[in-house]
N, C-alpha and C positions, 0 to 999 in steps of 0.2 A: 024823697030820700032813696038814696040806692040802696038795694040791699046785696045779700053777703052773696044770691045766687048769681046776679047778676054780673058779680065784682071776678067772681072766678069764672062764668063766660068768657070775659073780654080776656083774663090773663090767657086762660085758655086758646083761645083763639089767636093771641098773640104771639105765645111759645108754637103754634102752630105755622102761623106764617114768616116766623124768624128759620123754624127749621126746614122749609120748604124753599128760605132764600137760602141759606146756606148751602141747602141740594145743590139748588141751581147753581150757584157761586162755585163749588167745587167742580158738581161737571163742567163748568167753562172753565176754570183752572187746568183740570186733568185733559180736556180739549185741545187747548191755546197755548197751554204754557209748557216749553220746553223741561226747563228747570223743574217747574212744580213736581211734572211726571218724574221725575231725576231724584227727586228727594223721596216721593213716593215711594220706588224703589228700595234706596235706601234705607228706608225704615221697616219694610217690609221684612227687607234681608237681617237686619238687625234683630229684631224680634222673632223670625223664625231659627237663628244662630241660636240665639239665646233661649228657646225654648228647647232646641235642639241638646245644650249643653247642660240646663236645668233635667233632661229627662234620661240623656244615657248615662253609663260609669263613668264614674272620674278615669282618666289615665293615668298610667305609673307615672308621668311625665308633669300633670297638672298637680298628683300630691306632690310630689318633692318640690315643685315652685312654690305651690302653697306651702310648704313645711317651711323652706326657706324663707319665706316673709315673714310666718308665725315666729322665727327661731330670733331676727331681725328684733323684732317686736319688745321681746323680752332681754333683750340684751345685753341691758341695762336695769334690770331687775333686780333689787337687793335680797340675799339668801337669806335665810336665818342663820344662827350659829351655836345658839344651849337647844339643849335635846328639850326642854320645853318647847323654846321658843319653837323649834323643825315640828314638833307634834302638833300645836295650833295651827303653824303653816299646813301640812297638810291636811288637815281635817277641814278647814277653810276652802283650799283649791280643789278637793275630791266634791265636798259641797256644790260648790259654784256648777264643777265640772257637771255632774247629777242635774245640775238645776237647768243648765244649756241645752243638755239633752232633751231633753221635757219639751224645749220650747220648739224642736224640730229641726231640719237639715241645716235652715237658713242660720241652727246657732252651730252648728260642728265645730265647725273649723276652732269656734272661740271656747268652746268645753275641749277640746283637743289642748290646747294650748293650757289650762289650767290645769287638766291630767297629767302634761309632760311635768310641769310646773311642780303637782305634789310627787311624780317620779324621782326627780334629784334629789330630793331630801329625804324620800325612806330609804332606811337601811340592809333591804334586801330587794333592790330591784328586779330582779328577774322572777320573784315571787311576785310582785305586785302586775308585771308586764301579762303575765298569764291568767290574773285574776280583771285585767282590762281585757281581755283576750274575749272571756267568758260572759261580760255585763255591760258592756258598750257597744254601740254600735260599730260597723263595723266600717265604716268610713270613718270613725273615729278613732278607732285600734289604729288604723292604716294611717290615719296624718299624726296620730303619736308616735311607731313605729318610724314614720318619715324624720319626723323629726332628729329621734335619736341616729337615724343613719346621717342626717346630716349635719350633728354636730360632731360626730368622729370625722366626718371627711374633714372641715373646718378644722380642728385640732389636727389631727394628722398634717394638714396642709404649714401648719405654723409649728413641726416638731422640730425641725433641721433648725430654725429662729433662735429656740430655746435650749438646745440642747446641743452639744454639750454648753455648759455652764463657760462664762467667758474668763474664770479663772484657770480655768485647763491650758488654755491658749490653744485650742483647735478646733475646728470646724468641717463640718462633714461639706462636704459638696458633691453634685453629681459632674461627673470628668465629661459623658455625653454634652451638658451645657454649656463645657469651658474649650470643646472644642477637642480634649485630649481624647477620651474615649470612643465607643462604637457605636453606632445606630446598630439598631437588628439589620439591616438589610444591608449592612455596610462592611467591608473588612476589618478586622481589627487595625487600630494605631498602633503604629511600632512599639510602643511600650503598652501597649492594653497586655492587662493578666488575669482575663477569667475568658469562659468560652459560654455556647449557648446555654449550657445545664446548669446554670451558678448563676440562680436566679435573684431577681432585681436589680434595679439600675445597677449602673457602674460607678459609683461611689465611692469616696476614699477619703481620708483625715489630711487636713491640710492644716499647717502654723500659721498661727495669726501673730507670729511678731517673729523676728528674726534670734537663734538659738545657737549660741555658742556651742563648741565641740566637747564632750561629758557633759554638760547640762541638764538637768533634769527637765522635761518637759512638762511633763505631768504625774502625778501619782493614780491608783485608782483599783477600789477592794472586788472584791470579786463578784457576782452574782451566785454562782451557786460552785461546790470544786469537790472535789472526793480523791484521798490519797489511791495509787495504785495499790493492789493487791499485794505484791513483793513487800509495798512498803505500811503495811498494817500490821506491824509486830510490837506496838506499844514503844517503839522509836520517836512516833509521829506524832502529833498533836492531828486526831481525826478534823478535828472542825478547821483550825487554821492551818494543819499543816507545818508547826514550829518543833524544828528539832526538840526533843524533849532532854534537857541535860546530863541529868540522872542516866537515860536511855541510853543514853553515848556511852557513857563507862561503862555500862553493862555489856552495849557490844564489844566493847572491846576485849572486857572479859570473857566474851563469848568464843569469840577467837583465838583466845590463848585459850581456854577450856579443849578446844576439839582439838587441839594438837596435845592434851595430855590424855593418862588414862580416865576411864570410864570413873572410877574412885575419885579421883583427883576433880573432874569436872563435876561432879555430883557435892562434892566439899566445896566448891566454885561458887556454886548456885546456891549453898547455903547461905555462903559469906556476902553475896551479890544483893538478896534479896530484898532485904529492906531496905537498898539506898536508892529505892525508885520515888522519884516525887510524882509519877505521874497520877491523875486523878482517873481512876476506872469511871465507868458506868455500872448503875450497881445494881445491874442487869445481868449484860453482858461482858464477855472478857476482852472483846475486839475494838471496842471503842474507848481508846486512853486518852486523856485530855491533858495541855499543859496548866491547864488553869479551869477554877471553879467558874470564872466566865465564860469562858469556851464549852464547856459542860452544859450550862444552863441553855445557851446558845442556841447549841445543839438539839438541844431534847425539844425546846419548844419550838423550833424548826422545822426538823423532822424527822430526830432519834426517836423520838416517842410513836412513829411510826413504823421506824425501820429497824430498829431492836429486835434482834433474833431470839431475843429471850424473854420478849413482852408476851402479853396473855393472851394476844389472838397468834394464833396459828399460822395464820396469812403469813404474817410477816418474818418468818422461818421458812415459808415457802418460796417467796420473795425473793428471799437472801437466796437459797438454793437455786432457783431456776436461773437469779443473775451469773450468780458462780460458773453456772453449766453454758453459759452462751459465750462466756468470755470477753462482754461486754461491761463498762461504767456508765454510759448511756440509758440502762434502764432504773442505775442508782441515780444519777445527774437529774433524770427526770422527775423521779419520785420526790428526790431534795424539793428540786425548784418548786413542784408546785407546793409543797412544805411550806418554802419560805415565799411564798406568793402567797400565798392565804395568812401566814403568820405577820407581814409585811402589812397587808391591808386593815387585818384587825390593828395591828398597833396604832397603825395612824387612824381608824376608826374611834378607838377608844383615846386618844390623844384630842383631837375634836371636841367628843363627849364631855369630858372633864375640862374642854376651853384651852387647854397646855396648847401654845406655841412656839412652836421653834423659828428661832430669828434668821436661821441660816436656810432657812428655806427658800426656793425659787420657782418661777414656771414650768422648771422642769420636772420641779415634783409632783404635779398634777398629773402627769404619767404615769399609770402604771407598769411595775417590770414586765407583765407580757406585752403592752407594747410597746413597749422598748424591744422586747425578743423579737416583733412583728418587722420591723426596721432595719433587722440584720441579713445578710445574704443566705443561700444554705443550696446545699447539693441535692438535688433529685432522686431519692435512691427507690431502690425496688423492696417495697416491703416481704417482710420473709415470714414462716412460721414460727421462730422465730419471737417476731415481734408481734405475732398474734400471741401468743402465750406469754410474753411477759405484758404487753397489754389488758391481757384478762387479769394477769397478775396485781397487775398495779390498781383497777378499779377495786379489788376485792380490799386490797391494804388499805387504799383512802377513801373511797366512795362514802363511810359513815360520817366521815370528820372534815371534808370537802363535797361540800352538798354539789351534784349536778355535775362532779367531775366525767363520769361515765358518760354522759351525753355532750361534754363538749369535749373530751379528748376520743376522736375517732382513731380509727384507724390510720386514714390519711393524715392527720393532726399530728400523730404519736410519728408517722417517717418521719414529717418534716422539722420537729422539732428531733429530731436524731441527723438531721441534712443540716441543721445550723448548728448541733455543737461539733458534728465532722469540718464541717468546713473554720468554725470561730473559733475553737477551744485551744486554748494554750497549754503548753508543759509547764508544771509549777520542779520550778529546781532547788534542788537542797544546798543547807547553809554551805559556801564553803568548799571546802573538798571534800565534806562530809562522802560516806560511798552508803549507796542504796543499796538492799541485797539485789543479787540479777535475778530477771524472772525467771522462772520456772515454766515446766509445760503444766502447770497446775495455775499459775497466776499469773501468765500472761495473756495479755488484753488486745482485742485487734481494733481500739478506736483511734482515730486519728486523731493528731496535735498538731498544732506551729511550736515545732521544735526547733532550736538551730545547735543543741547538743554542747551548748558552753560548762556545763555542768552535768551532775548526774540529777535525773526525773524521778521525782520522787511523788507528786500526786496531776490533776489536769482539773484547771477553771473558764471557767468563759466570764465574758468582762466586759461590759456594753458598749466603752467607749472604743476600746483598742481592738476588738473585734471586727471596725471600720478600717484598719491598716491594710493596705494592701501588700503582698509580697513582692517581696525586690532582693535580686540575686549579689545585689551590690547595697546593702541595706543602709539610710542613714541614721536607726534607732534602731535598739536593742532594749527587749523587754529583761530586766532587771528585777529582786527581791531584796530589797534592803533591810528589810525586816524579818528577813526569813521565815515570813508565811507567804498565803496565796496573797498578799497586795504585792502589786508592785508596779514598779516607776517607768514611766518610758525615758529612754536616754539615749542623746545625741550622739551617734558617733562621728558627728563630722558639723561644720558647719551647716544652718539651715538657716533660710532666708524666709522670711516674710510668705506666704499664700503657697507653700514648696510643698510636693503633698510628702506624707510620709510612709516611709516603705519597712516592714521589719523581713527577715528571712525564716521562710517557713521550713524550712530543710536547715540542713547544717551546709556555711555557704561553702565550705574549705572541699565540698567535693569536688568533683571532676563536671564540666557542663553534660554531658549525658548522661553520668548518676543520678544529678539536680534534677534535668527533664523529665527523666523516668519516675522519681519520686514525686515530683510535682502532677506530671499528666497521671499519673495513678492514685494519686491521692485527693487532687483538687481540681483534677481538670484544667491545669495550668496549663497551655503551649506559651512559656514563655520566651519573649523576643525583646528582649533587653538589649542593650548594650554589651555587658557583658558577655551574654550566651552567644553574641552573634561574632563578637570577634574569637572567642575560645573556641567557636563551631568554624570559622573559617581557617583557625590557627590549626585544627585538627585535620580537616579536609588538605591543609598544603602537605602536613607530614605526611600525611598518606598518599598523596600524589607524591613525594617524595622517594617514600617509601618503596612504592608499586614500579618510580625507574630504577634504583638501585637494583632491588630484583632481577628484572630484565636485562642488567648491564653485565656481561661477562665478568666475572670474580675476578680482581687483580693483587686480589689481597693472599698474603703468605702467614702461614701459621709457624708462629714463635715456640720452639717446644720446650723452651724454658718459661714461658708464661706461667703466671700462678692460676690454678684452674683448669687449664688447658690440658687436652691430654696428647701426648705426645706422640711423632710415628712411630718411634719403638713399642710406641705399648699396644696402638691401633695393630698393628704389624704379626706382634706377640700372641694378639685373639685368637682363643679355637675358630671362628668362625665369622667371616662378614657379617652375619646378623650381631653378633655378639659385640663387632668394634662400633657398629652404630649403635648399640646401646648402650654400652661405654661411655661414648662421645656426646650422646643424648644424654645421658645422665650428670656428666660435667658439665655441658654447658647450660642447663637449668641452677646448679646451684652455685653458678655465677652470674644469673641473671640479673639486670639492673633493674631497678626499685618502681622502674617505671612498670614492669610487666608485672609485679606483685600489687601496683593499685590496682591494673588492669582488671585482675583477680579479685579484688575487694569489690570494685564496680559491679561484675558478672555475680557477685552475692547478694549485693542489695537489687539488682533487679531483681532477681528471684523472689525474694521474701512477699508472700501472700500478701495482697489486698484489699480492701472491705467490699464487701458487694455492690456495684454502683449501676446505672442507667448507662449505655453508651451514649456519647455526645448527641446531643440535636442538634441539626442544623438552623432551626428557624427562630431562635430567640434572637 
């Protein structure tokens, strides 16, 4: 009988002489065999890569690949949608997430992935981001963090798809694409109209179907608007901007009042009083409303913060510092981010409670700041200025906007004053209604796309139309049909199918070097329109014109019966040579022709002060 020592000799002895042929077998392989050595190789180098890749940092370059996959992954993932349902969801994915980690590097990537996972669905992200910050690994922070960077690039990339909505009938395009626009390293196109400091591609609103002449194009309510200063007399409806009707009679009686005595006008205002329907704030005196929904609007917007006569202090300080800079741009800001945070909760709590709205679209998956992020804006020099109403502004919302202070920098707060300079429209009153004129107490040095068809009575920016490019020869005119800040864009002329469209940022009926000088000072225009280019070479002939007339000896005789003219008996009559050229200098100005009194007007608007700006860059 064998026994058991016996039985494990031989095995033994036979795993020995199998491994001692394999020896040999391999060294004549690695000897003889070309190939063999060739795959040898091969695998060597494989296995030292990948050892190599297992032992150093990931690169910025291998998370975002990996992020990307991970992002892939889930992309097809169903949300939840009742606030129960998003509660077990996340407490399930933070779970898992927890549990990955545990198991070591080789789970990252897949506890990353279930981290981002419970991210979407709580309702304070940027709290939850910082408390991953603190308890996760940190190659995990970094492929969650990855993630979220590249599902904003991905959105962003599909904005222009969705947005505008395709009942507007317009479409953004970039002109660089279509061939019309500039490369940076390239001259501008005879119609290009922005320069290097009017940042962002070259973009512009195009019609996606062909639009008769008065046509309405589109309609579209405002983002965020604030009456001018002149026009805050309880005339206005603060939130929309609607003549207030009551108001009107009142000024009118105001009017007659200051042309009577002090007695008389004081009896005026007795009798005037109460035929006001406007709705105060019942605060302050400064904010009159046409209606109880305009009111409410308002307050839970961002009157409730900007109320000069609410119980924090701040916001009387607020008010005063905006007052002294003579700026709406630090009102305009404080609004938005008002109605950015009041915008978010509603549709947050709209969610919560399951309500949806049927007229929703893709595009409302955007939020207005990025929407704001999309729009062009001027480069400006920030000023002191704008450091104190900056500090201003964190003090007013930083309770009631958590994190504001830390995301609106310094740099932040220009640039969003470089997009409503450059985007912001004049909101114009009903009618012929008349605005009072500013004052040196309530005049403002912000800039607007004005073209002066009416009197200006407040100033809104406006996501879609804020994509219009200026053009001196306009084929739409921004319109209020309702006499608030909505308003309609309208054809003045036929428009065709993919035609981009152009409204006039200046008033067009000036002179082309009024237009340039308002334009290059205000927007960085040098525009080379059609227009400009024939009015510039029609003006260049007159004055080559002009310059030989001069030159040509006089053959011209004076009439001394002319009307205007002064006669040689009277030149004659002077005590004094000096005296008959100032005579004759003096007549012949108040017969001058109409042309040299625009001249005149021209040489006043160049004049008129500036906003602070960057000089042009060449390298954009």
């Amino acid at each position: 009988m064998v026994s058991g020592k016996n039985i494990a000799a031989a095995v033994s002895v036979t795993a020995v002489v199998a491994g001692l042929s394999y020896i040999a077998y391999f060294d004549y392989k690695r000897r003889n065999d070309r190939q063999f050595r060739r795959k040898l190789k091969r695998d060597r180098k494989r296995v030292e890569k990948t050892a190599e890749k297992i032992s150093r940092e990931p690169t910025l370059d291998d998370i975002n690949e990996q992020a990307l996959e991970l992002l892939k992954s889930i992309t097809n993932a169903k949300q939840p949608e009742s606030p129960e349902e998003k509660e077990q969801y996340f407490m399930a994915q933070v779970s898992k997430g927890e549990s990955l980690c545990g198991a070591g590097p080789a789970a990252y990537a897949e506890a990353a992935c279930h981290f981002f996972q419970a991210l979407k669905v709580y309702p304070n992200p940027v709290e939850l981001v910082m408390i991953y910050q603190k308890t996760t690994p940190d190659l995990v922070f970094k492929l969650v963090m990855a993630m979220m960077a590249q599902e904003v690039r991905q959105k962003q990339a599909r904005y222009y798809d969705v947005f505008p909505t395709e009942d507007k009938h317009v479409r953004i395009k970039d002109k660089n694409k279509l061939g019309e626009g500039k490369a940076k390293d390239k001259k501008p196109a005879k119609d290009a109209d922005t320069k290097g400091d009017v940042v962002t591609p070259n973009r512009g609103l195009f019609a996606t179907k062909d639009v008769a002449a008065d046509e309405i194009v589109y309609e579209e309510d405002s983002v965020v608007s604030t009456l001018l200063p002149c026009a805050q007399n309880g005339k206005y409806c603060y939130h929309c901007m609607r003549a207030i009707p009551a108001a009107e009679a009142e000024a009118e009686a105001e009017d007659t009042a200051e042309a009577k005595s002090e007695a008389a006008e004081e009896e005026t205002e007795e009798k005037k009083a109460p035929a006001s329907d406007g709705i105060k704030c019942d605060k302050c005196a400064e904010a009159v409303y046409c209606s109880e929904e305009c009111r409410q609007d308002a307050y839970d917007a961002y009157h409730q913060f900007l109320c000069p006569k609410s119980s924090a202090a701040t916001a009387n300080d607020f008010a005063e510092q905006a007052k002294k800079s003579h700026e709406l741009a630090p009102i305009l800001i404080a609004k938005f981010f008002g109605i950015l945070v009041d915008r978010e909760k509603k549709k947050e709590l709209a969610r919560a409670l399951g309500v949806s709205d049927k007229n929703t679209s893709e595009a409302d998956e955007y939020t207005t700041w990025e929407h704001l992020e999309s729009m062009r804006y001027l480069e400006l020099i920030p000023s002191a200025t704008d450091a104190a109403m900056l500090h201003k502004l964190g003090e007013l919302m930083s309770d009631s906007v958590p994190g504001l202070n830390e995301f609106v920098t310094g740099d932040r707060y220009t640039m969003l004053k470089g997009k409503l300079d450059y985007n912001a429209y004049a909101v114009h009153s009903a009618g012929d209604a008349e605005v009072p004129k500013e004052t040196e107490d309530t005049h403002v040095s912000d800039t607007m796309r004005d073209d002066h068809s009416s009197s200006t009575v407040g100033i809104s920016l406006y996501l879609i139309s804020s994509h219009i490019a200026h053009g001196c020869d306009p084929n739409v005119q921004i319109v209020f049909p309702d006499n608030t800040d909505k308003i309609a864009v309208k054809a003045l002329k036929p428009i065709a199918a993919d035609e981009e469209l152009r409204v006039s940022f200046v008033n067009p009926l000036l002179d082309v070097a009024a237009r340039q000088k308002q334009l290059q000072s205000s927007y960085r225009i040098k525009c080379t329109c059609t227009k400009c280019e024939t009015e510039l070479a029609a003006a260049k002939e007159d004055a080559a014109g002009n310059a030989d007339v001069s030159a040509a000896p006089s053959t011209e005789t004076i009439d001394p019966t002319a009307e205007g003219t002064p006669s040689f008996a009277a030149v004659a009559a002077s005590p004094s040579p000096a005296a008959a050229v100032a005579a004759f200098n003096s007549e012949h100005e108040k017969a001058a022709p109409a042309e040299s009194q625009e001249q005149e007007q021209e040489q006043e608007l160049q004049d008129e002060p500036t906003p602070e700006e960057t000089p042009a860059s060449d390298d954009e």
